[in-house]
OpenMM code with the backbone's topology and positions (N, CA, C; nanometers):
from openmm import Vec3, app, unit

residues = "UNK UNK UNK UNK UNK UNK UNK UNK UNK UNK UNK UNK UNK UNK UNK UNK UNK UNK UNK UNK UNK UNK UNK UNK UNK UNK UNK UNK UNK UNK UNK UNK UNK UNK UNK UNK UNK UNK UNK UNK UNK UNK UNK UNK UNK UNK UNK UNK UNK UNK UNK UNK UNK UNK UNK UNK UNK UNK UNK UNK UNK UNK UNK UNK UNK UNK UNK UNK UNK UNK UNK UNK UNK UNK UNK UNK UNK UNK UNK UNK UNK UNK UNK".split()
positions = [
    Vec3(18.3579, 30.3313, 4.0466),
    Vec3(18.2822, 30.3816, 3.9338),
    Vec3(18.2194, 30.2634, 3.8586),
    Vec3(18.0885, 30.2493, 3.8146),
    Vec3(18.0645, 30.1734, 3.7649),
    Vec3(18.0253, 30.1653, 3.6012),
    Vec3(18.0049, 30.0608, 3.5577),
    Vec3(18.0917, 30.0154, 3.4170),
    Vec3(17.9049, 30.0216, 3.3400),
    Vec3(17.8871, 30.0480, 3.2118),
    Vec3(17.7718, 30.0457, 3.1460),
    Vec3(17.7385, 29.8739, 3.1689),
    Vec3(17.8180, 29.7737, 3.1487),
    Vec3(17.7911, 29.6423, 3.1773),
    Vec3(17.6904, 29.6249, 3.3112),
    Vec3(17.7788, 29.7079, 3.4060),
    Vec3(17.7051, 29.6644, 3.4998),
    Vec3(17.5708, 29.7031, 3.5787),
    Vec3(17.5958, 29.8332, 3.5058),
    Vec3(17.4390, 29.8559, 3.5293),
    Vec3(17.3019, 29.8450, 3.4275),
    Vec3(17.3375, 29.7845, 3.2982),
    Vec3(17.2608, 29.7094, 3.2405),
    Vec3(17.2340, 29.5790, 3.3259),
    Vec3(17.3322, 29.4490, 3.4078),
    Vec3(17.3516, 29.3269, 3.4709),
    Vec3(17.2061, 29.4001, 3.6176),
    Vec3(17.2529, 29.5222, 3.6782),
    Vec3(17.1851, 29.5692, 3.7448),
    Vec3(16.9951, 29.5994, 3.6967),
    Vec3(16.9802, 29.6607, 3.5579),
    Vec3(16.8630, 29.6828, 3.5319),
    Vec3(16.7878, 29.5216, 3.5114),
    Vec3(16.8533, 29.4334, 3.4583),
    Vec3(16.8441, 29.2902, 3.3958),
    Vec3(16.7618, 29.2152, 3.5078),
    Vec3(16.8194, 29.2600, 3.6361),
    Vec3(16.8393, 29.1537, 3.7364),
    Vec3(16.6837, 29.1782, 3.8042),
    Vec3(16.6880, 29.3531, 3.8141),
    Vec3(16.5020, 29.3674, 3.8789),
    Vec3(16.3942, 29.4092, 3.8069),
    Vec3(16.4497, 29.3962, 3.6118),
    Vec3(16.3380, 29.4473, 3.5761),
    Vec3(16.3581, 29.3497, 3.4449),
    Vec3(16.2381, 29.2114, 3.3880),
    Vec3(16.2637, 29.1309, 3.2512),
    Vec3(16.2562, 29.2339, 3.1499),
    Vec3(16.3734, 29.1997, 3.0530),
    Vec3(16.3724, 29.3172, 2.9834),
    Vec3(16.3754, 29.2416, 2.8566),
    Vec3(16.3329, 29.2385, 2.7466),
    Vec3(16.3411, 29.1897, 2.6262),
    Vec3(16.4873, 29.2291, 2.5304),
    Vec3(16.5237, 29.3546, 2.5341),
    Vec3(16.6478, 29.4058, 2.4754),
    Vec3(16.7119, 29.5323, 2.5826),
    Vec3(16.8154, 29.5611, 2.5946),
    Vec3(16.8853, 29.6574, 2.6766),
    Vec3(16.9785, 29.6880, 2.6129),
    Vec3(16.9867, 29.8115, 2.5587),
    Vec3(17.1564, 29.8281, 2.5161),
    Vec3(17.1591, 29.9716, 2.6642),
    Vec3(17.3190, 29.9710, 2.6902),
    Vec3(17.3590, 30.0203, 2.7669),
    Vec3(17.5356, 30.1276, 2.7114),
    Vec3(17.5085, 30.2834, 2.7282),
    Vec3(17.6448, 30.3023, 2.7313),
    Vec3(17.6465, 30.4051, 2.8207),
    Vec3(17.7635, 30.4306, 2.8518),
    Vec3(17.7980, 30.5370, 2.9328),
    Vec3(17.9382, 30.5725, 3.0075),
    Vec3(17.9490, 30.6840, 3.1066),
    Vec3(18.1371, 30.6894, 3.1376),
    Vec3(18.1238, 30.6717, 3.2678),
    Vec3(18.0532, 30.6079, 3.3500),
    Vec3(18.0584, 30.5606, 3.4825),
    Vec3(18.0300, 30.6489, 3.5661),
    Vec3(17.9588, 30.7518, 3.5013),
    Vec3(17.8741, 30.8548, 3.6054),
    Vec3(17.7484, 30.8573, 3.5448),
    Vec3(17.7496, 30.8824, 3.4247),
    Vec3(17.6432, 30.9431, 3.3282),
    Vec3(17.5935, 30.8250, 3.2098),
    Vec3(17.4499, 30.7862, 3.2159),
    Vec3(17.4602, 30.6598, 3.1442),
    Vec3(17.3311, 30.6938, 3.0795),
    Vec3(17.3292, 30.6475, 2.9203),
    Vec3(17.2298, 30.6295, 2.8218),
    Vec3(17.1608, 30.4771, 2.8051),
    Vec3(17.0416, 30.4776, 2.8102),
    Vec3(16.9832, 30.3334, 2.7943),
    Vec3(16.9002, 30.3580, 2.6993),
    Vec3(16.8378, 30.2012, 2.6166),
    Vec3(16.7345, 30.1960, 2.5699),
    Vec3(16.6623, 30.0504, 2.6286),
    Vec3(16.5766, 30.0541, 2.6917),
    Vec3(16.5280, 29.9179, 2.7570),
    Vec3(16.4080, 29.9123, 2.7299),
    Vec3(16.3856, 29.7531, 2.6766),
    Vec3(16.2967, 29.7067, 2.6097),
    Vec3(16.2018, 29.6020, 2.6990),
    Vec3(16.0787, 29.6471, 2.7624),
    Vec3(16.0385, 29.5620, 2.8615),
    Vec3(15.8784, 29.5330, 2.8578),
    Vec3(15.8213, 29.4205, 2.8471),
    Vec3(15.6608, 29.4007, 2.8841),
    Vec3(15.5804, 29.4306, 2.9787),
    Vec3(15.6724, 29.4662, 3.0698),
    Vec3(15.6255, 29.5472, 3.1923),
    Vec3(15.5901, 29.6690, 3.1814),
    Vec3(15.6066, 29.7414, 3.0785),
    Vec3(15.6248, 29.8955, 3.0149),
    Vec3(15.4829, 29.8998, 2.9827),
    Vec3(15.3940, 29.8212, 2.9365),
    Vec3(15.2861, 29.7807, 2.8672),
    Vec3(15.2178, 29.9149, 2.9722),
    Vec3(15.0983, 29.9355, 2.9177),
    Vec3(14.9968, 30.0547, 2.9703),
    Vec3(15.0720, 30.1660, 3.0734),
    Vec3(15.1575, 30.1710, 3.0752),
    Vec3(15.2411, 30.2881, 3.1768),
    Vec3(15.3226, 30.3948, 3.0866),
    Vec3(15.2399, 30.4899, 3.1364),
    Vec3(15.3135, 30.6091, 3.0525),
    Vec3(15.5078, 30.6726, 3.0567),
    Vec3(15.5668, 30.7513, 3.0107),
    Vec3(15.6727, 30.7797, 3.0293),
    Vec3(15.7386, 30.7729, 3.1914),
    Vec3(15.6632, 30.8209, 3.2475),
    Vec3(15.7198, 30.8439, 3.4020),
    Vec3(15.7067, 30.7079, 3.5064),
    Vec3(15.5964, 30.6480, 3.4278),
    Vec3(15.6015, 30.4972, 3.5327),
    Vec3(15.6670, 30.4232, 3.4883),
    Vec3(15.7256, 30.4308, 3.3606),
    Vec3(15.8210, 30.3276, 3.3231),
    Vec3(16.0067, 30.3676, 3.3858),
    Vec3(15.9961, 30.5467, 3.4199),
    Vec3(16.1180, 30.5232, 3.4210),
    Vec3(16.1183, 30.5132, 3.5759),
    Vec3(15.9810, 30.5266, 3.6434),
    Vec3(16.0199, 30.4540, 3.8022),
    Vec3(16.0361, 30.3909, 3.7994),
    Vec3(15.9873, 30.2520, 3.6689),
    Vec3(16.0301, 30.1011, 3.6783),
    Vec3(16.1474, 30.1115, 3.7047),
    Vec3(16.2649, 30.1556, 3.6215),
    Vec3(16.3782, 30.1397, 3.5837),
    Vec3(16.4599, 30.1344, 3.7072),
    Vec3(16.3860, 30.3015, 3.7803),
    Vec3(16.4731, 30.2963, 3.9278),
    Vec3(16.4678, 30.2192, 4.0385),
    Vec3(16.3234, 30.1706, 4.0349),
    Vec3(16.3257, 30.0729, 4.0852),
    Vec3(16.3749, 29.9228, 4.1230),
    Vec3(16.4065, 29.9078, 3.9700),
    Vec3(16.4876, 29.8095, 3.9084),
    Vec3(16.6411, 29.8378, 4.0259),
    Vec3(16.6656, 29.9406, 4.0018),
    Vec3(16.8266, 30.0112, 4.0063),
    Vec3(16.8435, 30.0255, 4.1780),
    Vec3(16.7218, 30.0606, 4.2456),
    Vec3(16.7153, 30.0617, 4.3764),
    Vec3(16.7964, 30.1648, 4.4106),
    Vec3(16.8921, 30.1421, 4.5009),
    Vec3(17.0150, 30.2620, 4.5907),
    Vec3(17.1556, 30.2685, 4.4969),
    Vec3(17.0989, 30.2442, 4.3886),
    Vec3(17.2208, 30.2775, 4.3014),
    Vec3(17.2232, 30.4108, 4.2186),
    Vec3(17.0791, 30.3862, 4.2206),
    Vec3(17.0060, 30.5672, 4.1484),
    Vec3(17.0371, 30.6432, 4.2130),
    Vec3(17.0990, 30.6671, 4.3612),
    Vec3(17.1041, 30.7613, 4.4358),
    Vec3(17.2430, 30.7697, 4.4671),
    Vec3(17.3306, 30.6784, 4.4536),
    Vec3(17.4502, 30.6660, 4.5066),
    Vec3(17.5785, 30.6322, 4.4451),
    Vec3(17.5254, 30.5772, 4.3027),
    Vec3(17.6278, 30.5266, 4.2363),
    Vec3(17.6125, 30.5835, 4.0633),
    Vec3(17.4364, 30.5853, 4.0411),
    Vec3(17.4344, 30.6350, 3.9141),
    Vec3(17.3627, 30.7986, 3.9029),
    Vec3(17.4596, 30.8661, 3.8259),
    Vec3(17.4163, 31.0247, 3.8782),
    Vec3(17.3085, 31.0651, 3.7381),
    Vec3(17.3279, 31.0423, 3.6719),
    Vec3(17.2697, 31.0651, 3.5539),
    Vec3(17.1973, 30.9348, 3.4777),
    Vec3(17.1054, 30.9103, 3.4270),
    Vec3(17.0194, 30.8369, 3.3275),
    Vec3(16.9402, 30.8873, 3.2717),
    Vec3(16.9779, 30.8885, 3.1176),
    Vec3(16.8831, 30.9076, 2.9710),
    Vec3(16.8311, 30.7674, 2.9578),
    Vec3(16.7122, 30.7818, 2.9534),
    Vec3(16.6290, 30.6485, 2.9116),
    Vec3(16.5313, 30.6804, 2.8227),
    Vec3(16.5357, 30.5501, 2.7031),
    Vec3(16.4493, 30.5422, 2.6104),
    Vec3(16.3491, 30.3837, 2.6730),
    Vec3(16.2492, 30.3982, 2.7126),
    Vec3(16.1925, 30.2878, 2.7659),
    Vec3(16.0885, 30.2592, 2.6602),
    Vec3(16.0947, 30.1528, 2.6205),
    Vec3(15.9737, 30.0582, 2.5154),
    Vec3(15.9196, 29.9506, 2.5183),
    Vec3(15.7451, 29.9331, 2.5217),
    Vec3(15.7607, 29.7596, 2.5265),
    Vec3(15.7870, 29.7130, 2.4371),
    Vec3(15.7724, 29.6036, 2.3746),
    Vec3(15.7848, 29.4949, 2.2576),
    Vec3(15.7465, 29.5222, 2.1390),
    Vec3(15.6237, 29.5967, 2.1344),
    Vec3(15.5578, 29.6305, 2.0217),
    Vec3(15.5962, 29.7396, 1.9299),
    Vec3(15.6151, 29.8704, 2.0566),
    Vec3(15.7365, 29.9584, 2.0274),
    Vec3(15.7849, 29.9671, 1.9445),
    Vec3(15.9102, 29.8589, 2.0013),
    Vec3(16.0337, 29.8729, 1.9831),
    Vec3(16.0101, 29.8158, 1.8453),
    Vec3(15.9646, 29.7028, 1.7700),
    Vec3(15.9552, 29.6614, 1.6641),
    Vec3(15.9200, 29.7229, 1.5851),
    Vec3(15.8085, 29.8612, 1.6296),
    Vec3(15.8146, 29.9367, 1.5530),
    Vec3(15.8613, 30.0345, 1.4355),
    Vec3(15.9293, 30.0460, 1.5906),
    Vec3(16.0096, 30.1856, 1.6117),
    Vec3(16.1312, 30.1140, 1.5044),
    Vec3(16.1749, 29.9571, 1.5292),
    Vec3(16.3189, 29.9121, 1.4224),
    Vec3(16.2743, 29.9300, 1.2840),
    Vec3(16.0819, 29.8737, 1.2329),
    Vec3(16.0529, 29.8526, 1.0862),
    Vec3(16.0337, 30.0028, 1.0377),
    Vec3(16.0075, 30.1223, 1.1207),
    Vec3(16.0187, 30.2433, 1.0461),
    Vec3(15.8887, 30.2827, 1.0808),
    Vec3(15.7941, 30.2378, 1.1728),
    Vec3(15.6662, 30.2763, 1.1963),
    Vec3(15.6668, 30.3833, 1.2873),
    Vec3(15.7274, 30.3806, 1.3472),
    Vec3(15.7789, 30.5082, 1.4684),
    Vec3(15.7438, 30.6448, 1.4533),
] * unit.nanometer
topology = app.Topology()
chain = topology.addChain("A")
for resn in residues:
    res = topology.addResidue(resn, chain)
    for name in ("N", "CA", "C"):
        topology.addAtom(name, app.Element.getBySymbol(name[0]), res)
């Protein structure tokens, strides 16, 4: 079963991410990932990024992902209340 650590270490590794928080119970996992790559790609291409990122783990190891995907600008937003 794998650990929210490690599949944040997993998203980290194939996708630069500016901020990642990660939780979850080793089936079912919540993210918020913060990436420049996100830039001009709507909801659904960012969360292929993600799986992409994740590769054969999306299929085999992680059954569930809630993702909040944001680039930079976003997310700063979204922290000062502009959101």
């Amino acid at each position: 079963m794998l650990t929210p650590e490690e599949v944040k270490t997993y998203i980290e590794q194939g996708l630069p991410c500016e901020h990642i928080e990660l939780a979850g119970d080793g089936q079912h996992f919540q993210a918020l990932i913060v990436s420049a790559e996100f830039s001009g790609k709507n909801r659904v291409q960012r969360h292929q990024r993600v799986y992409k990122a994740l590769g054969e783990r999306m299929r085999e190891e992680v059954h569930a992902l809630s993702m909040q995907t944001l680039t930079p600008e976003e997310w700063r937003d979204q922290s000062e209340g502009k959101a």
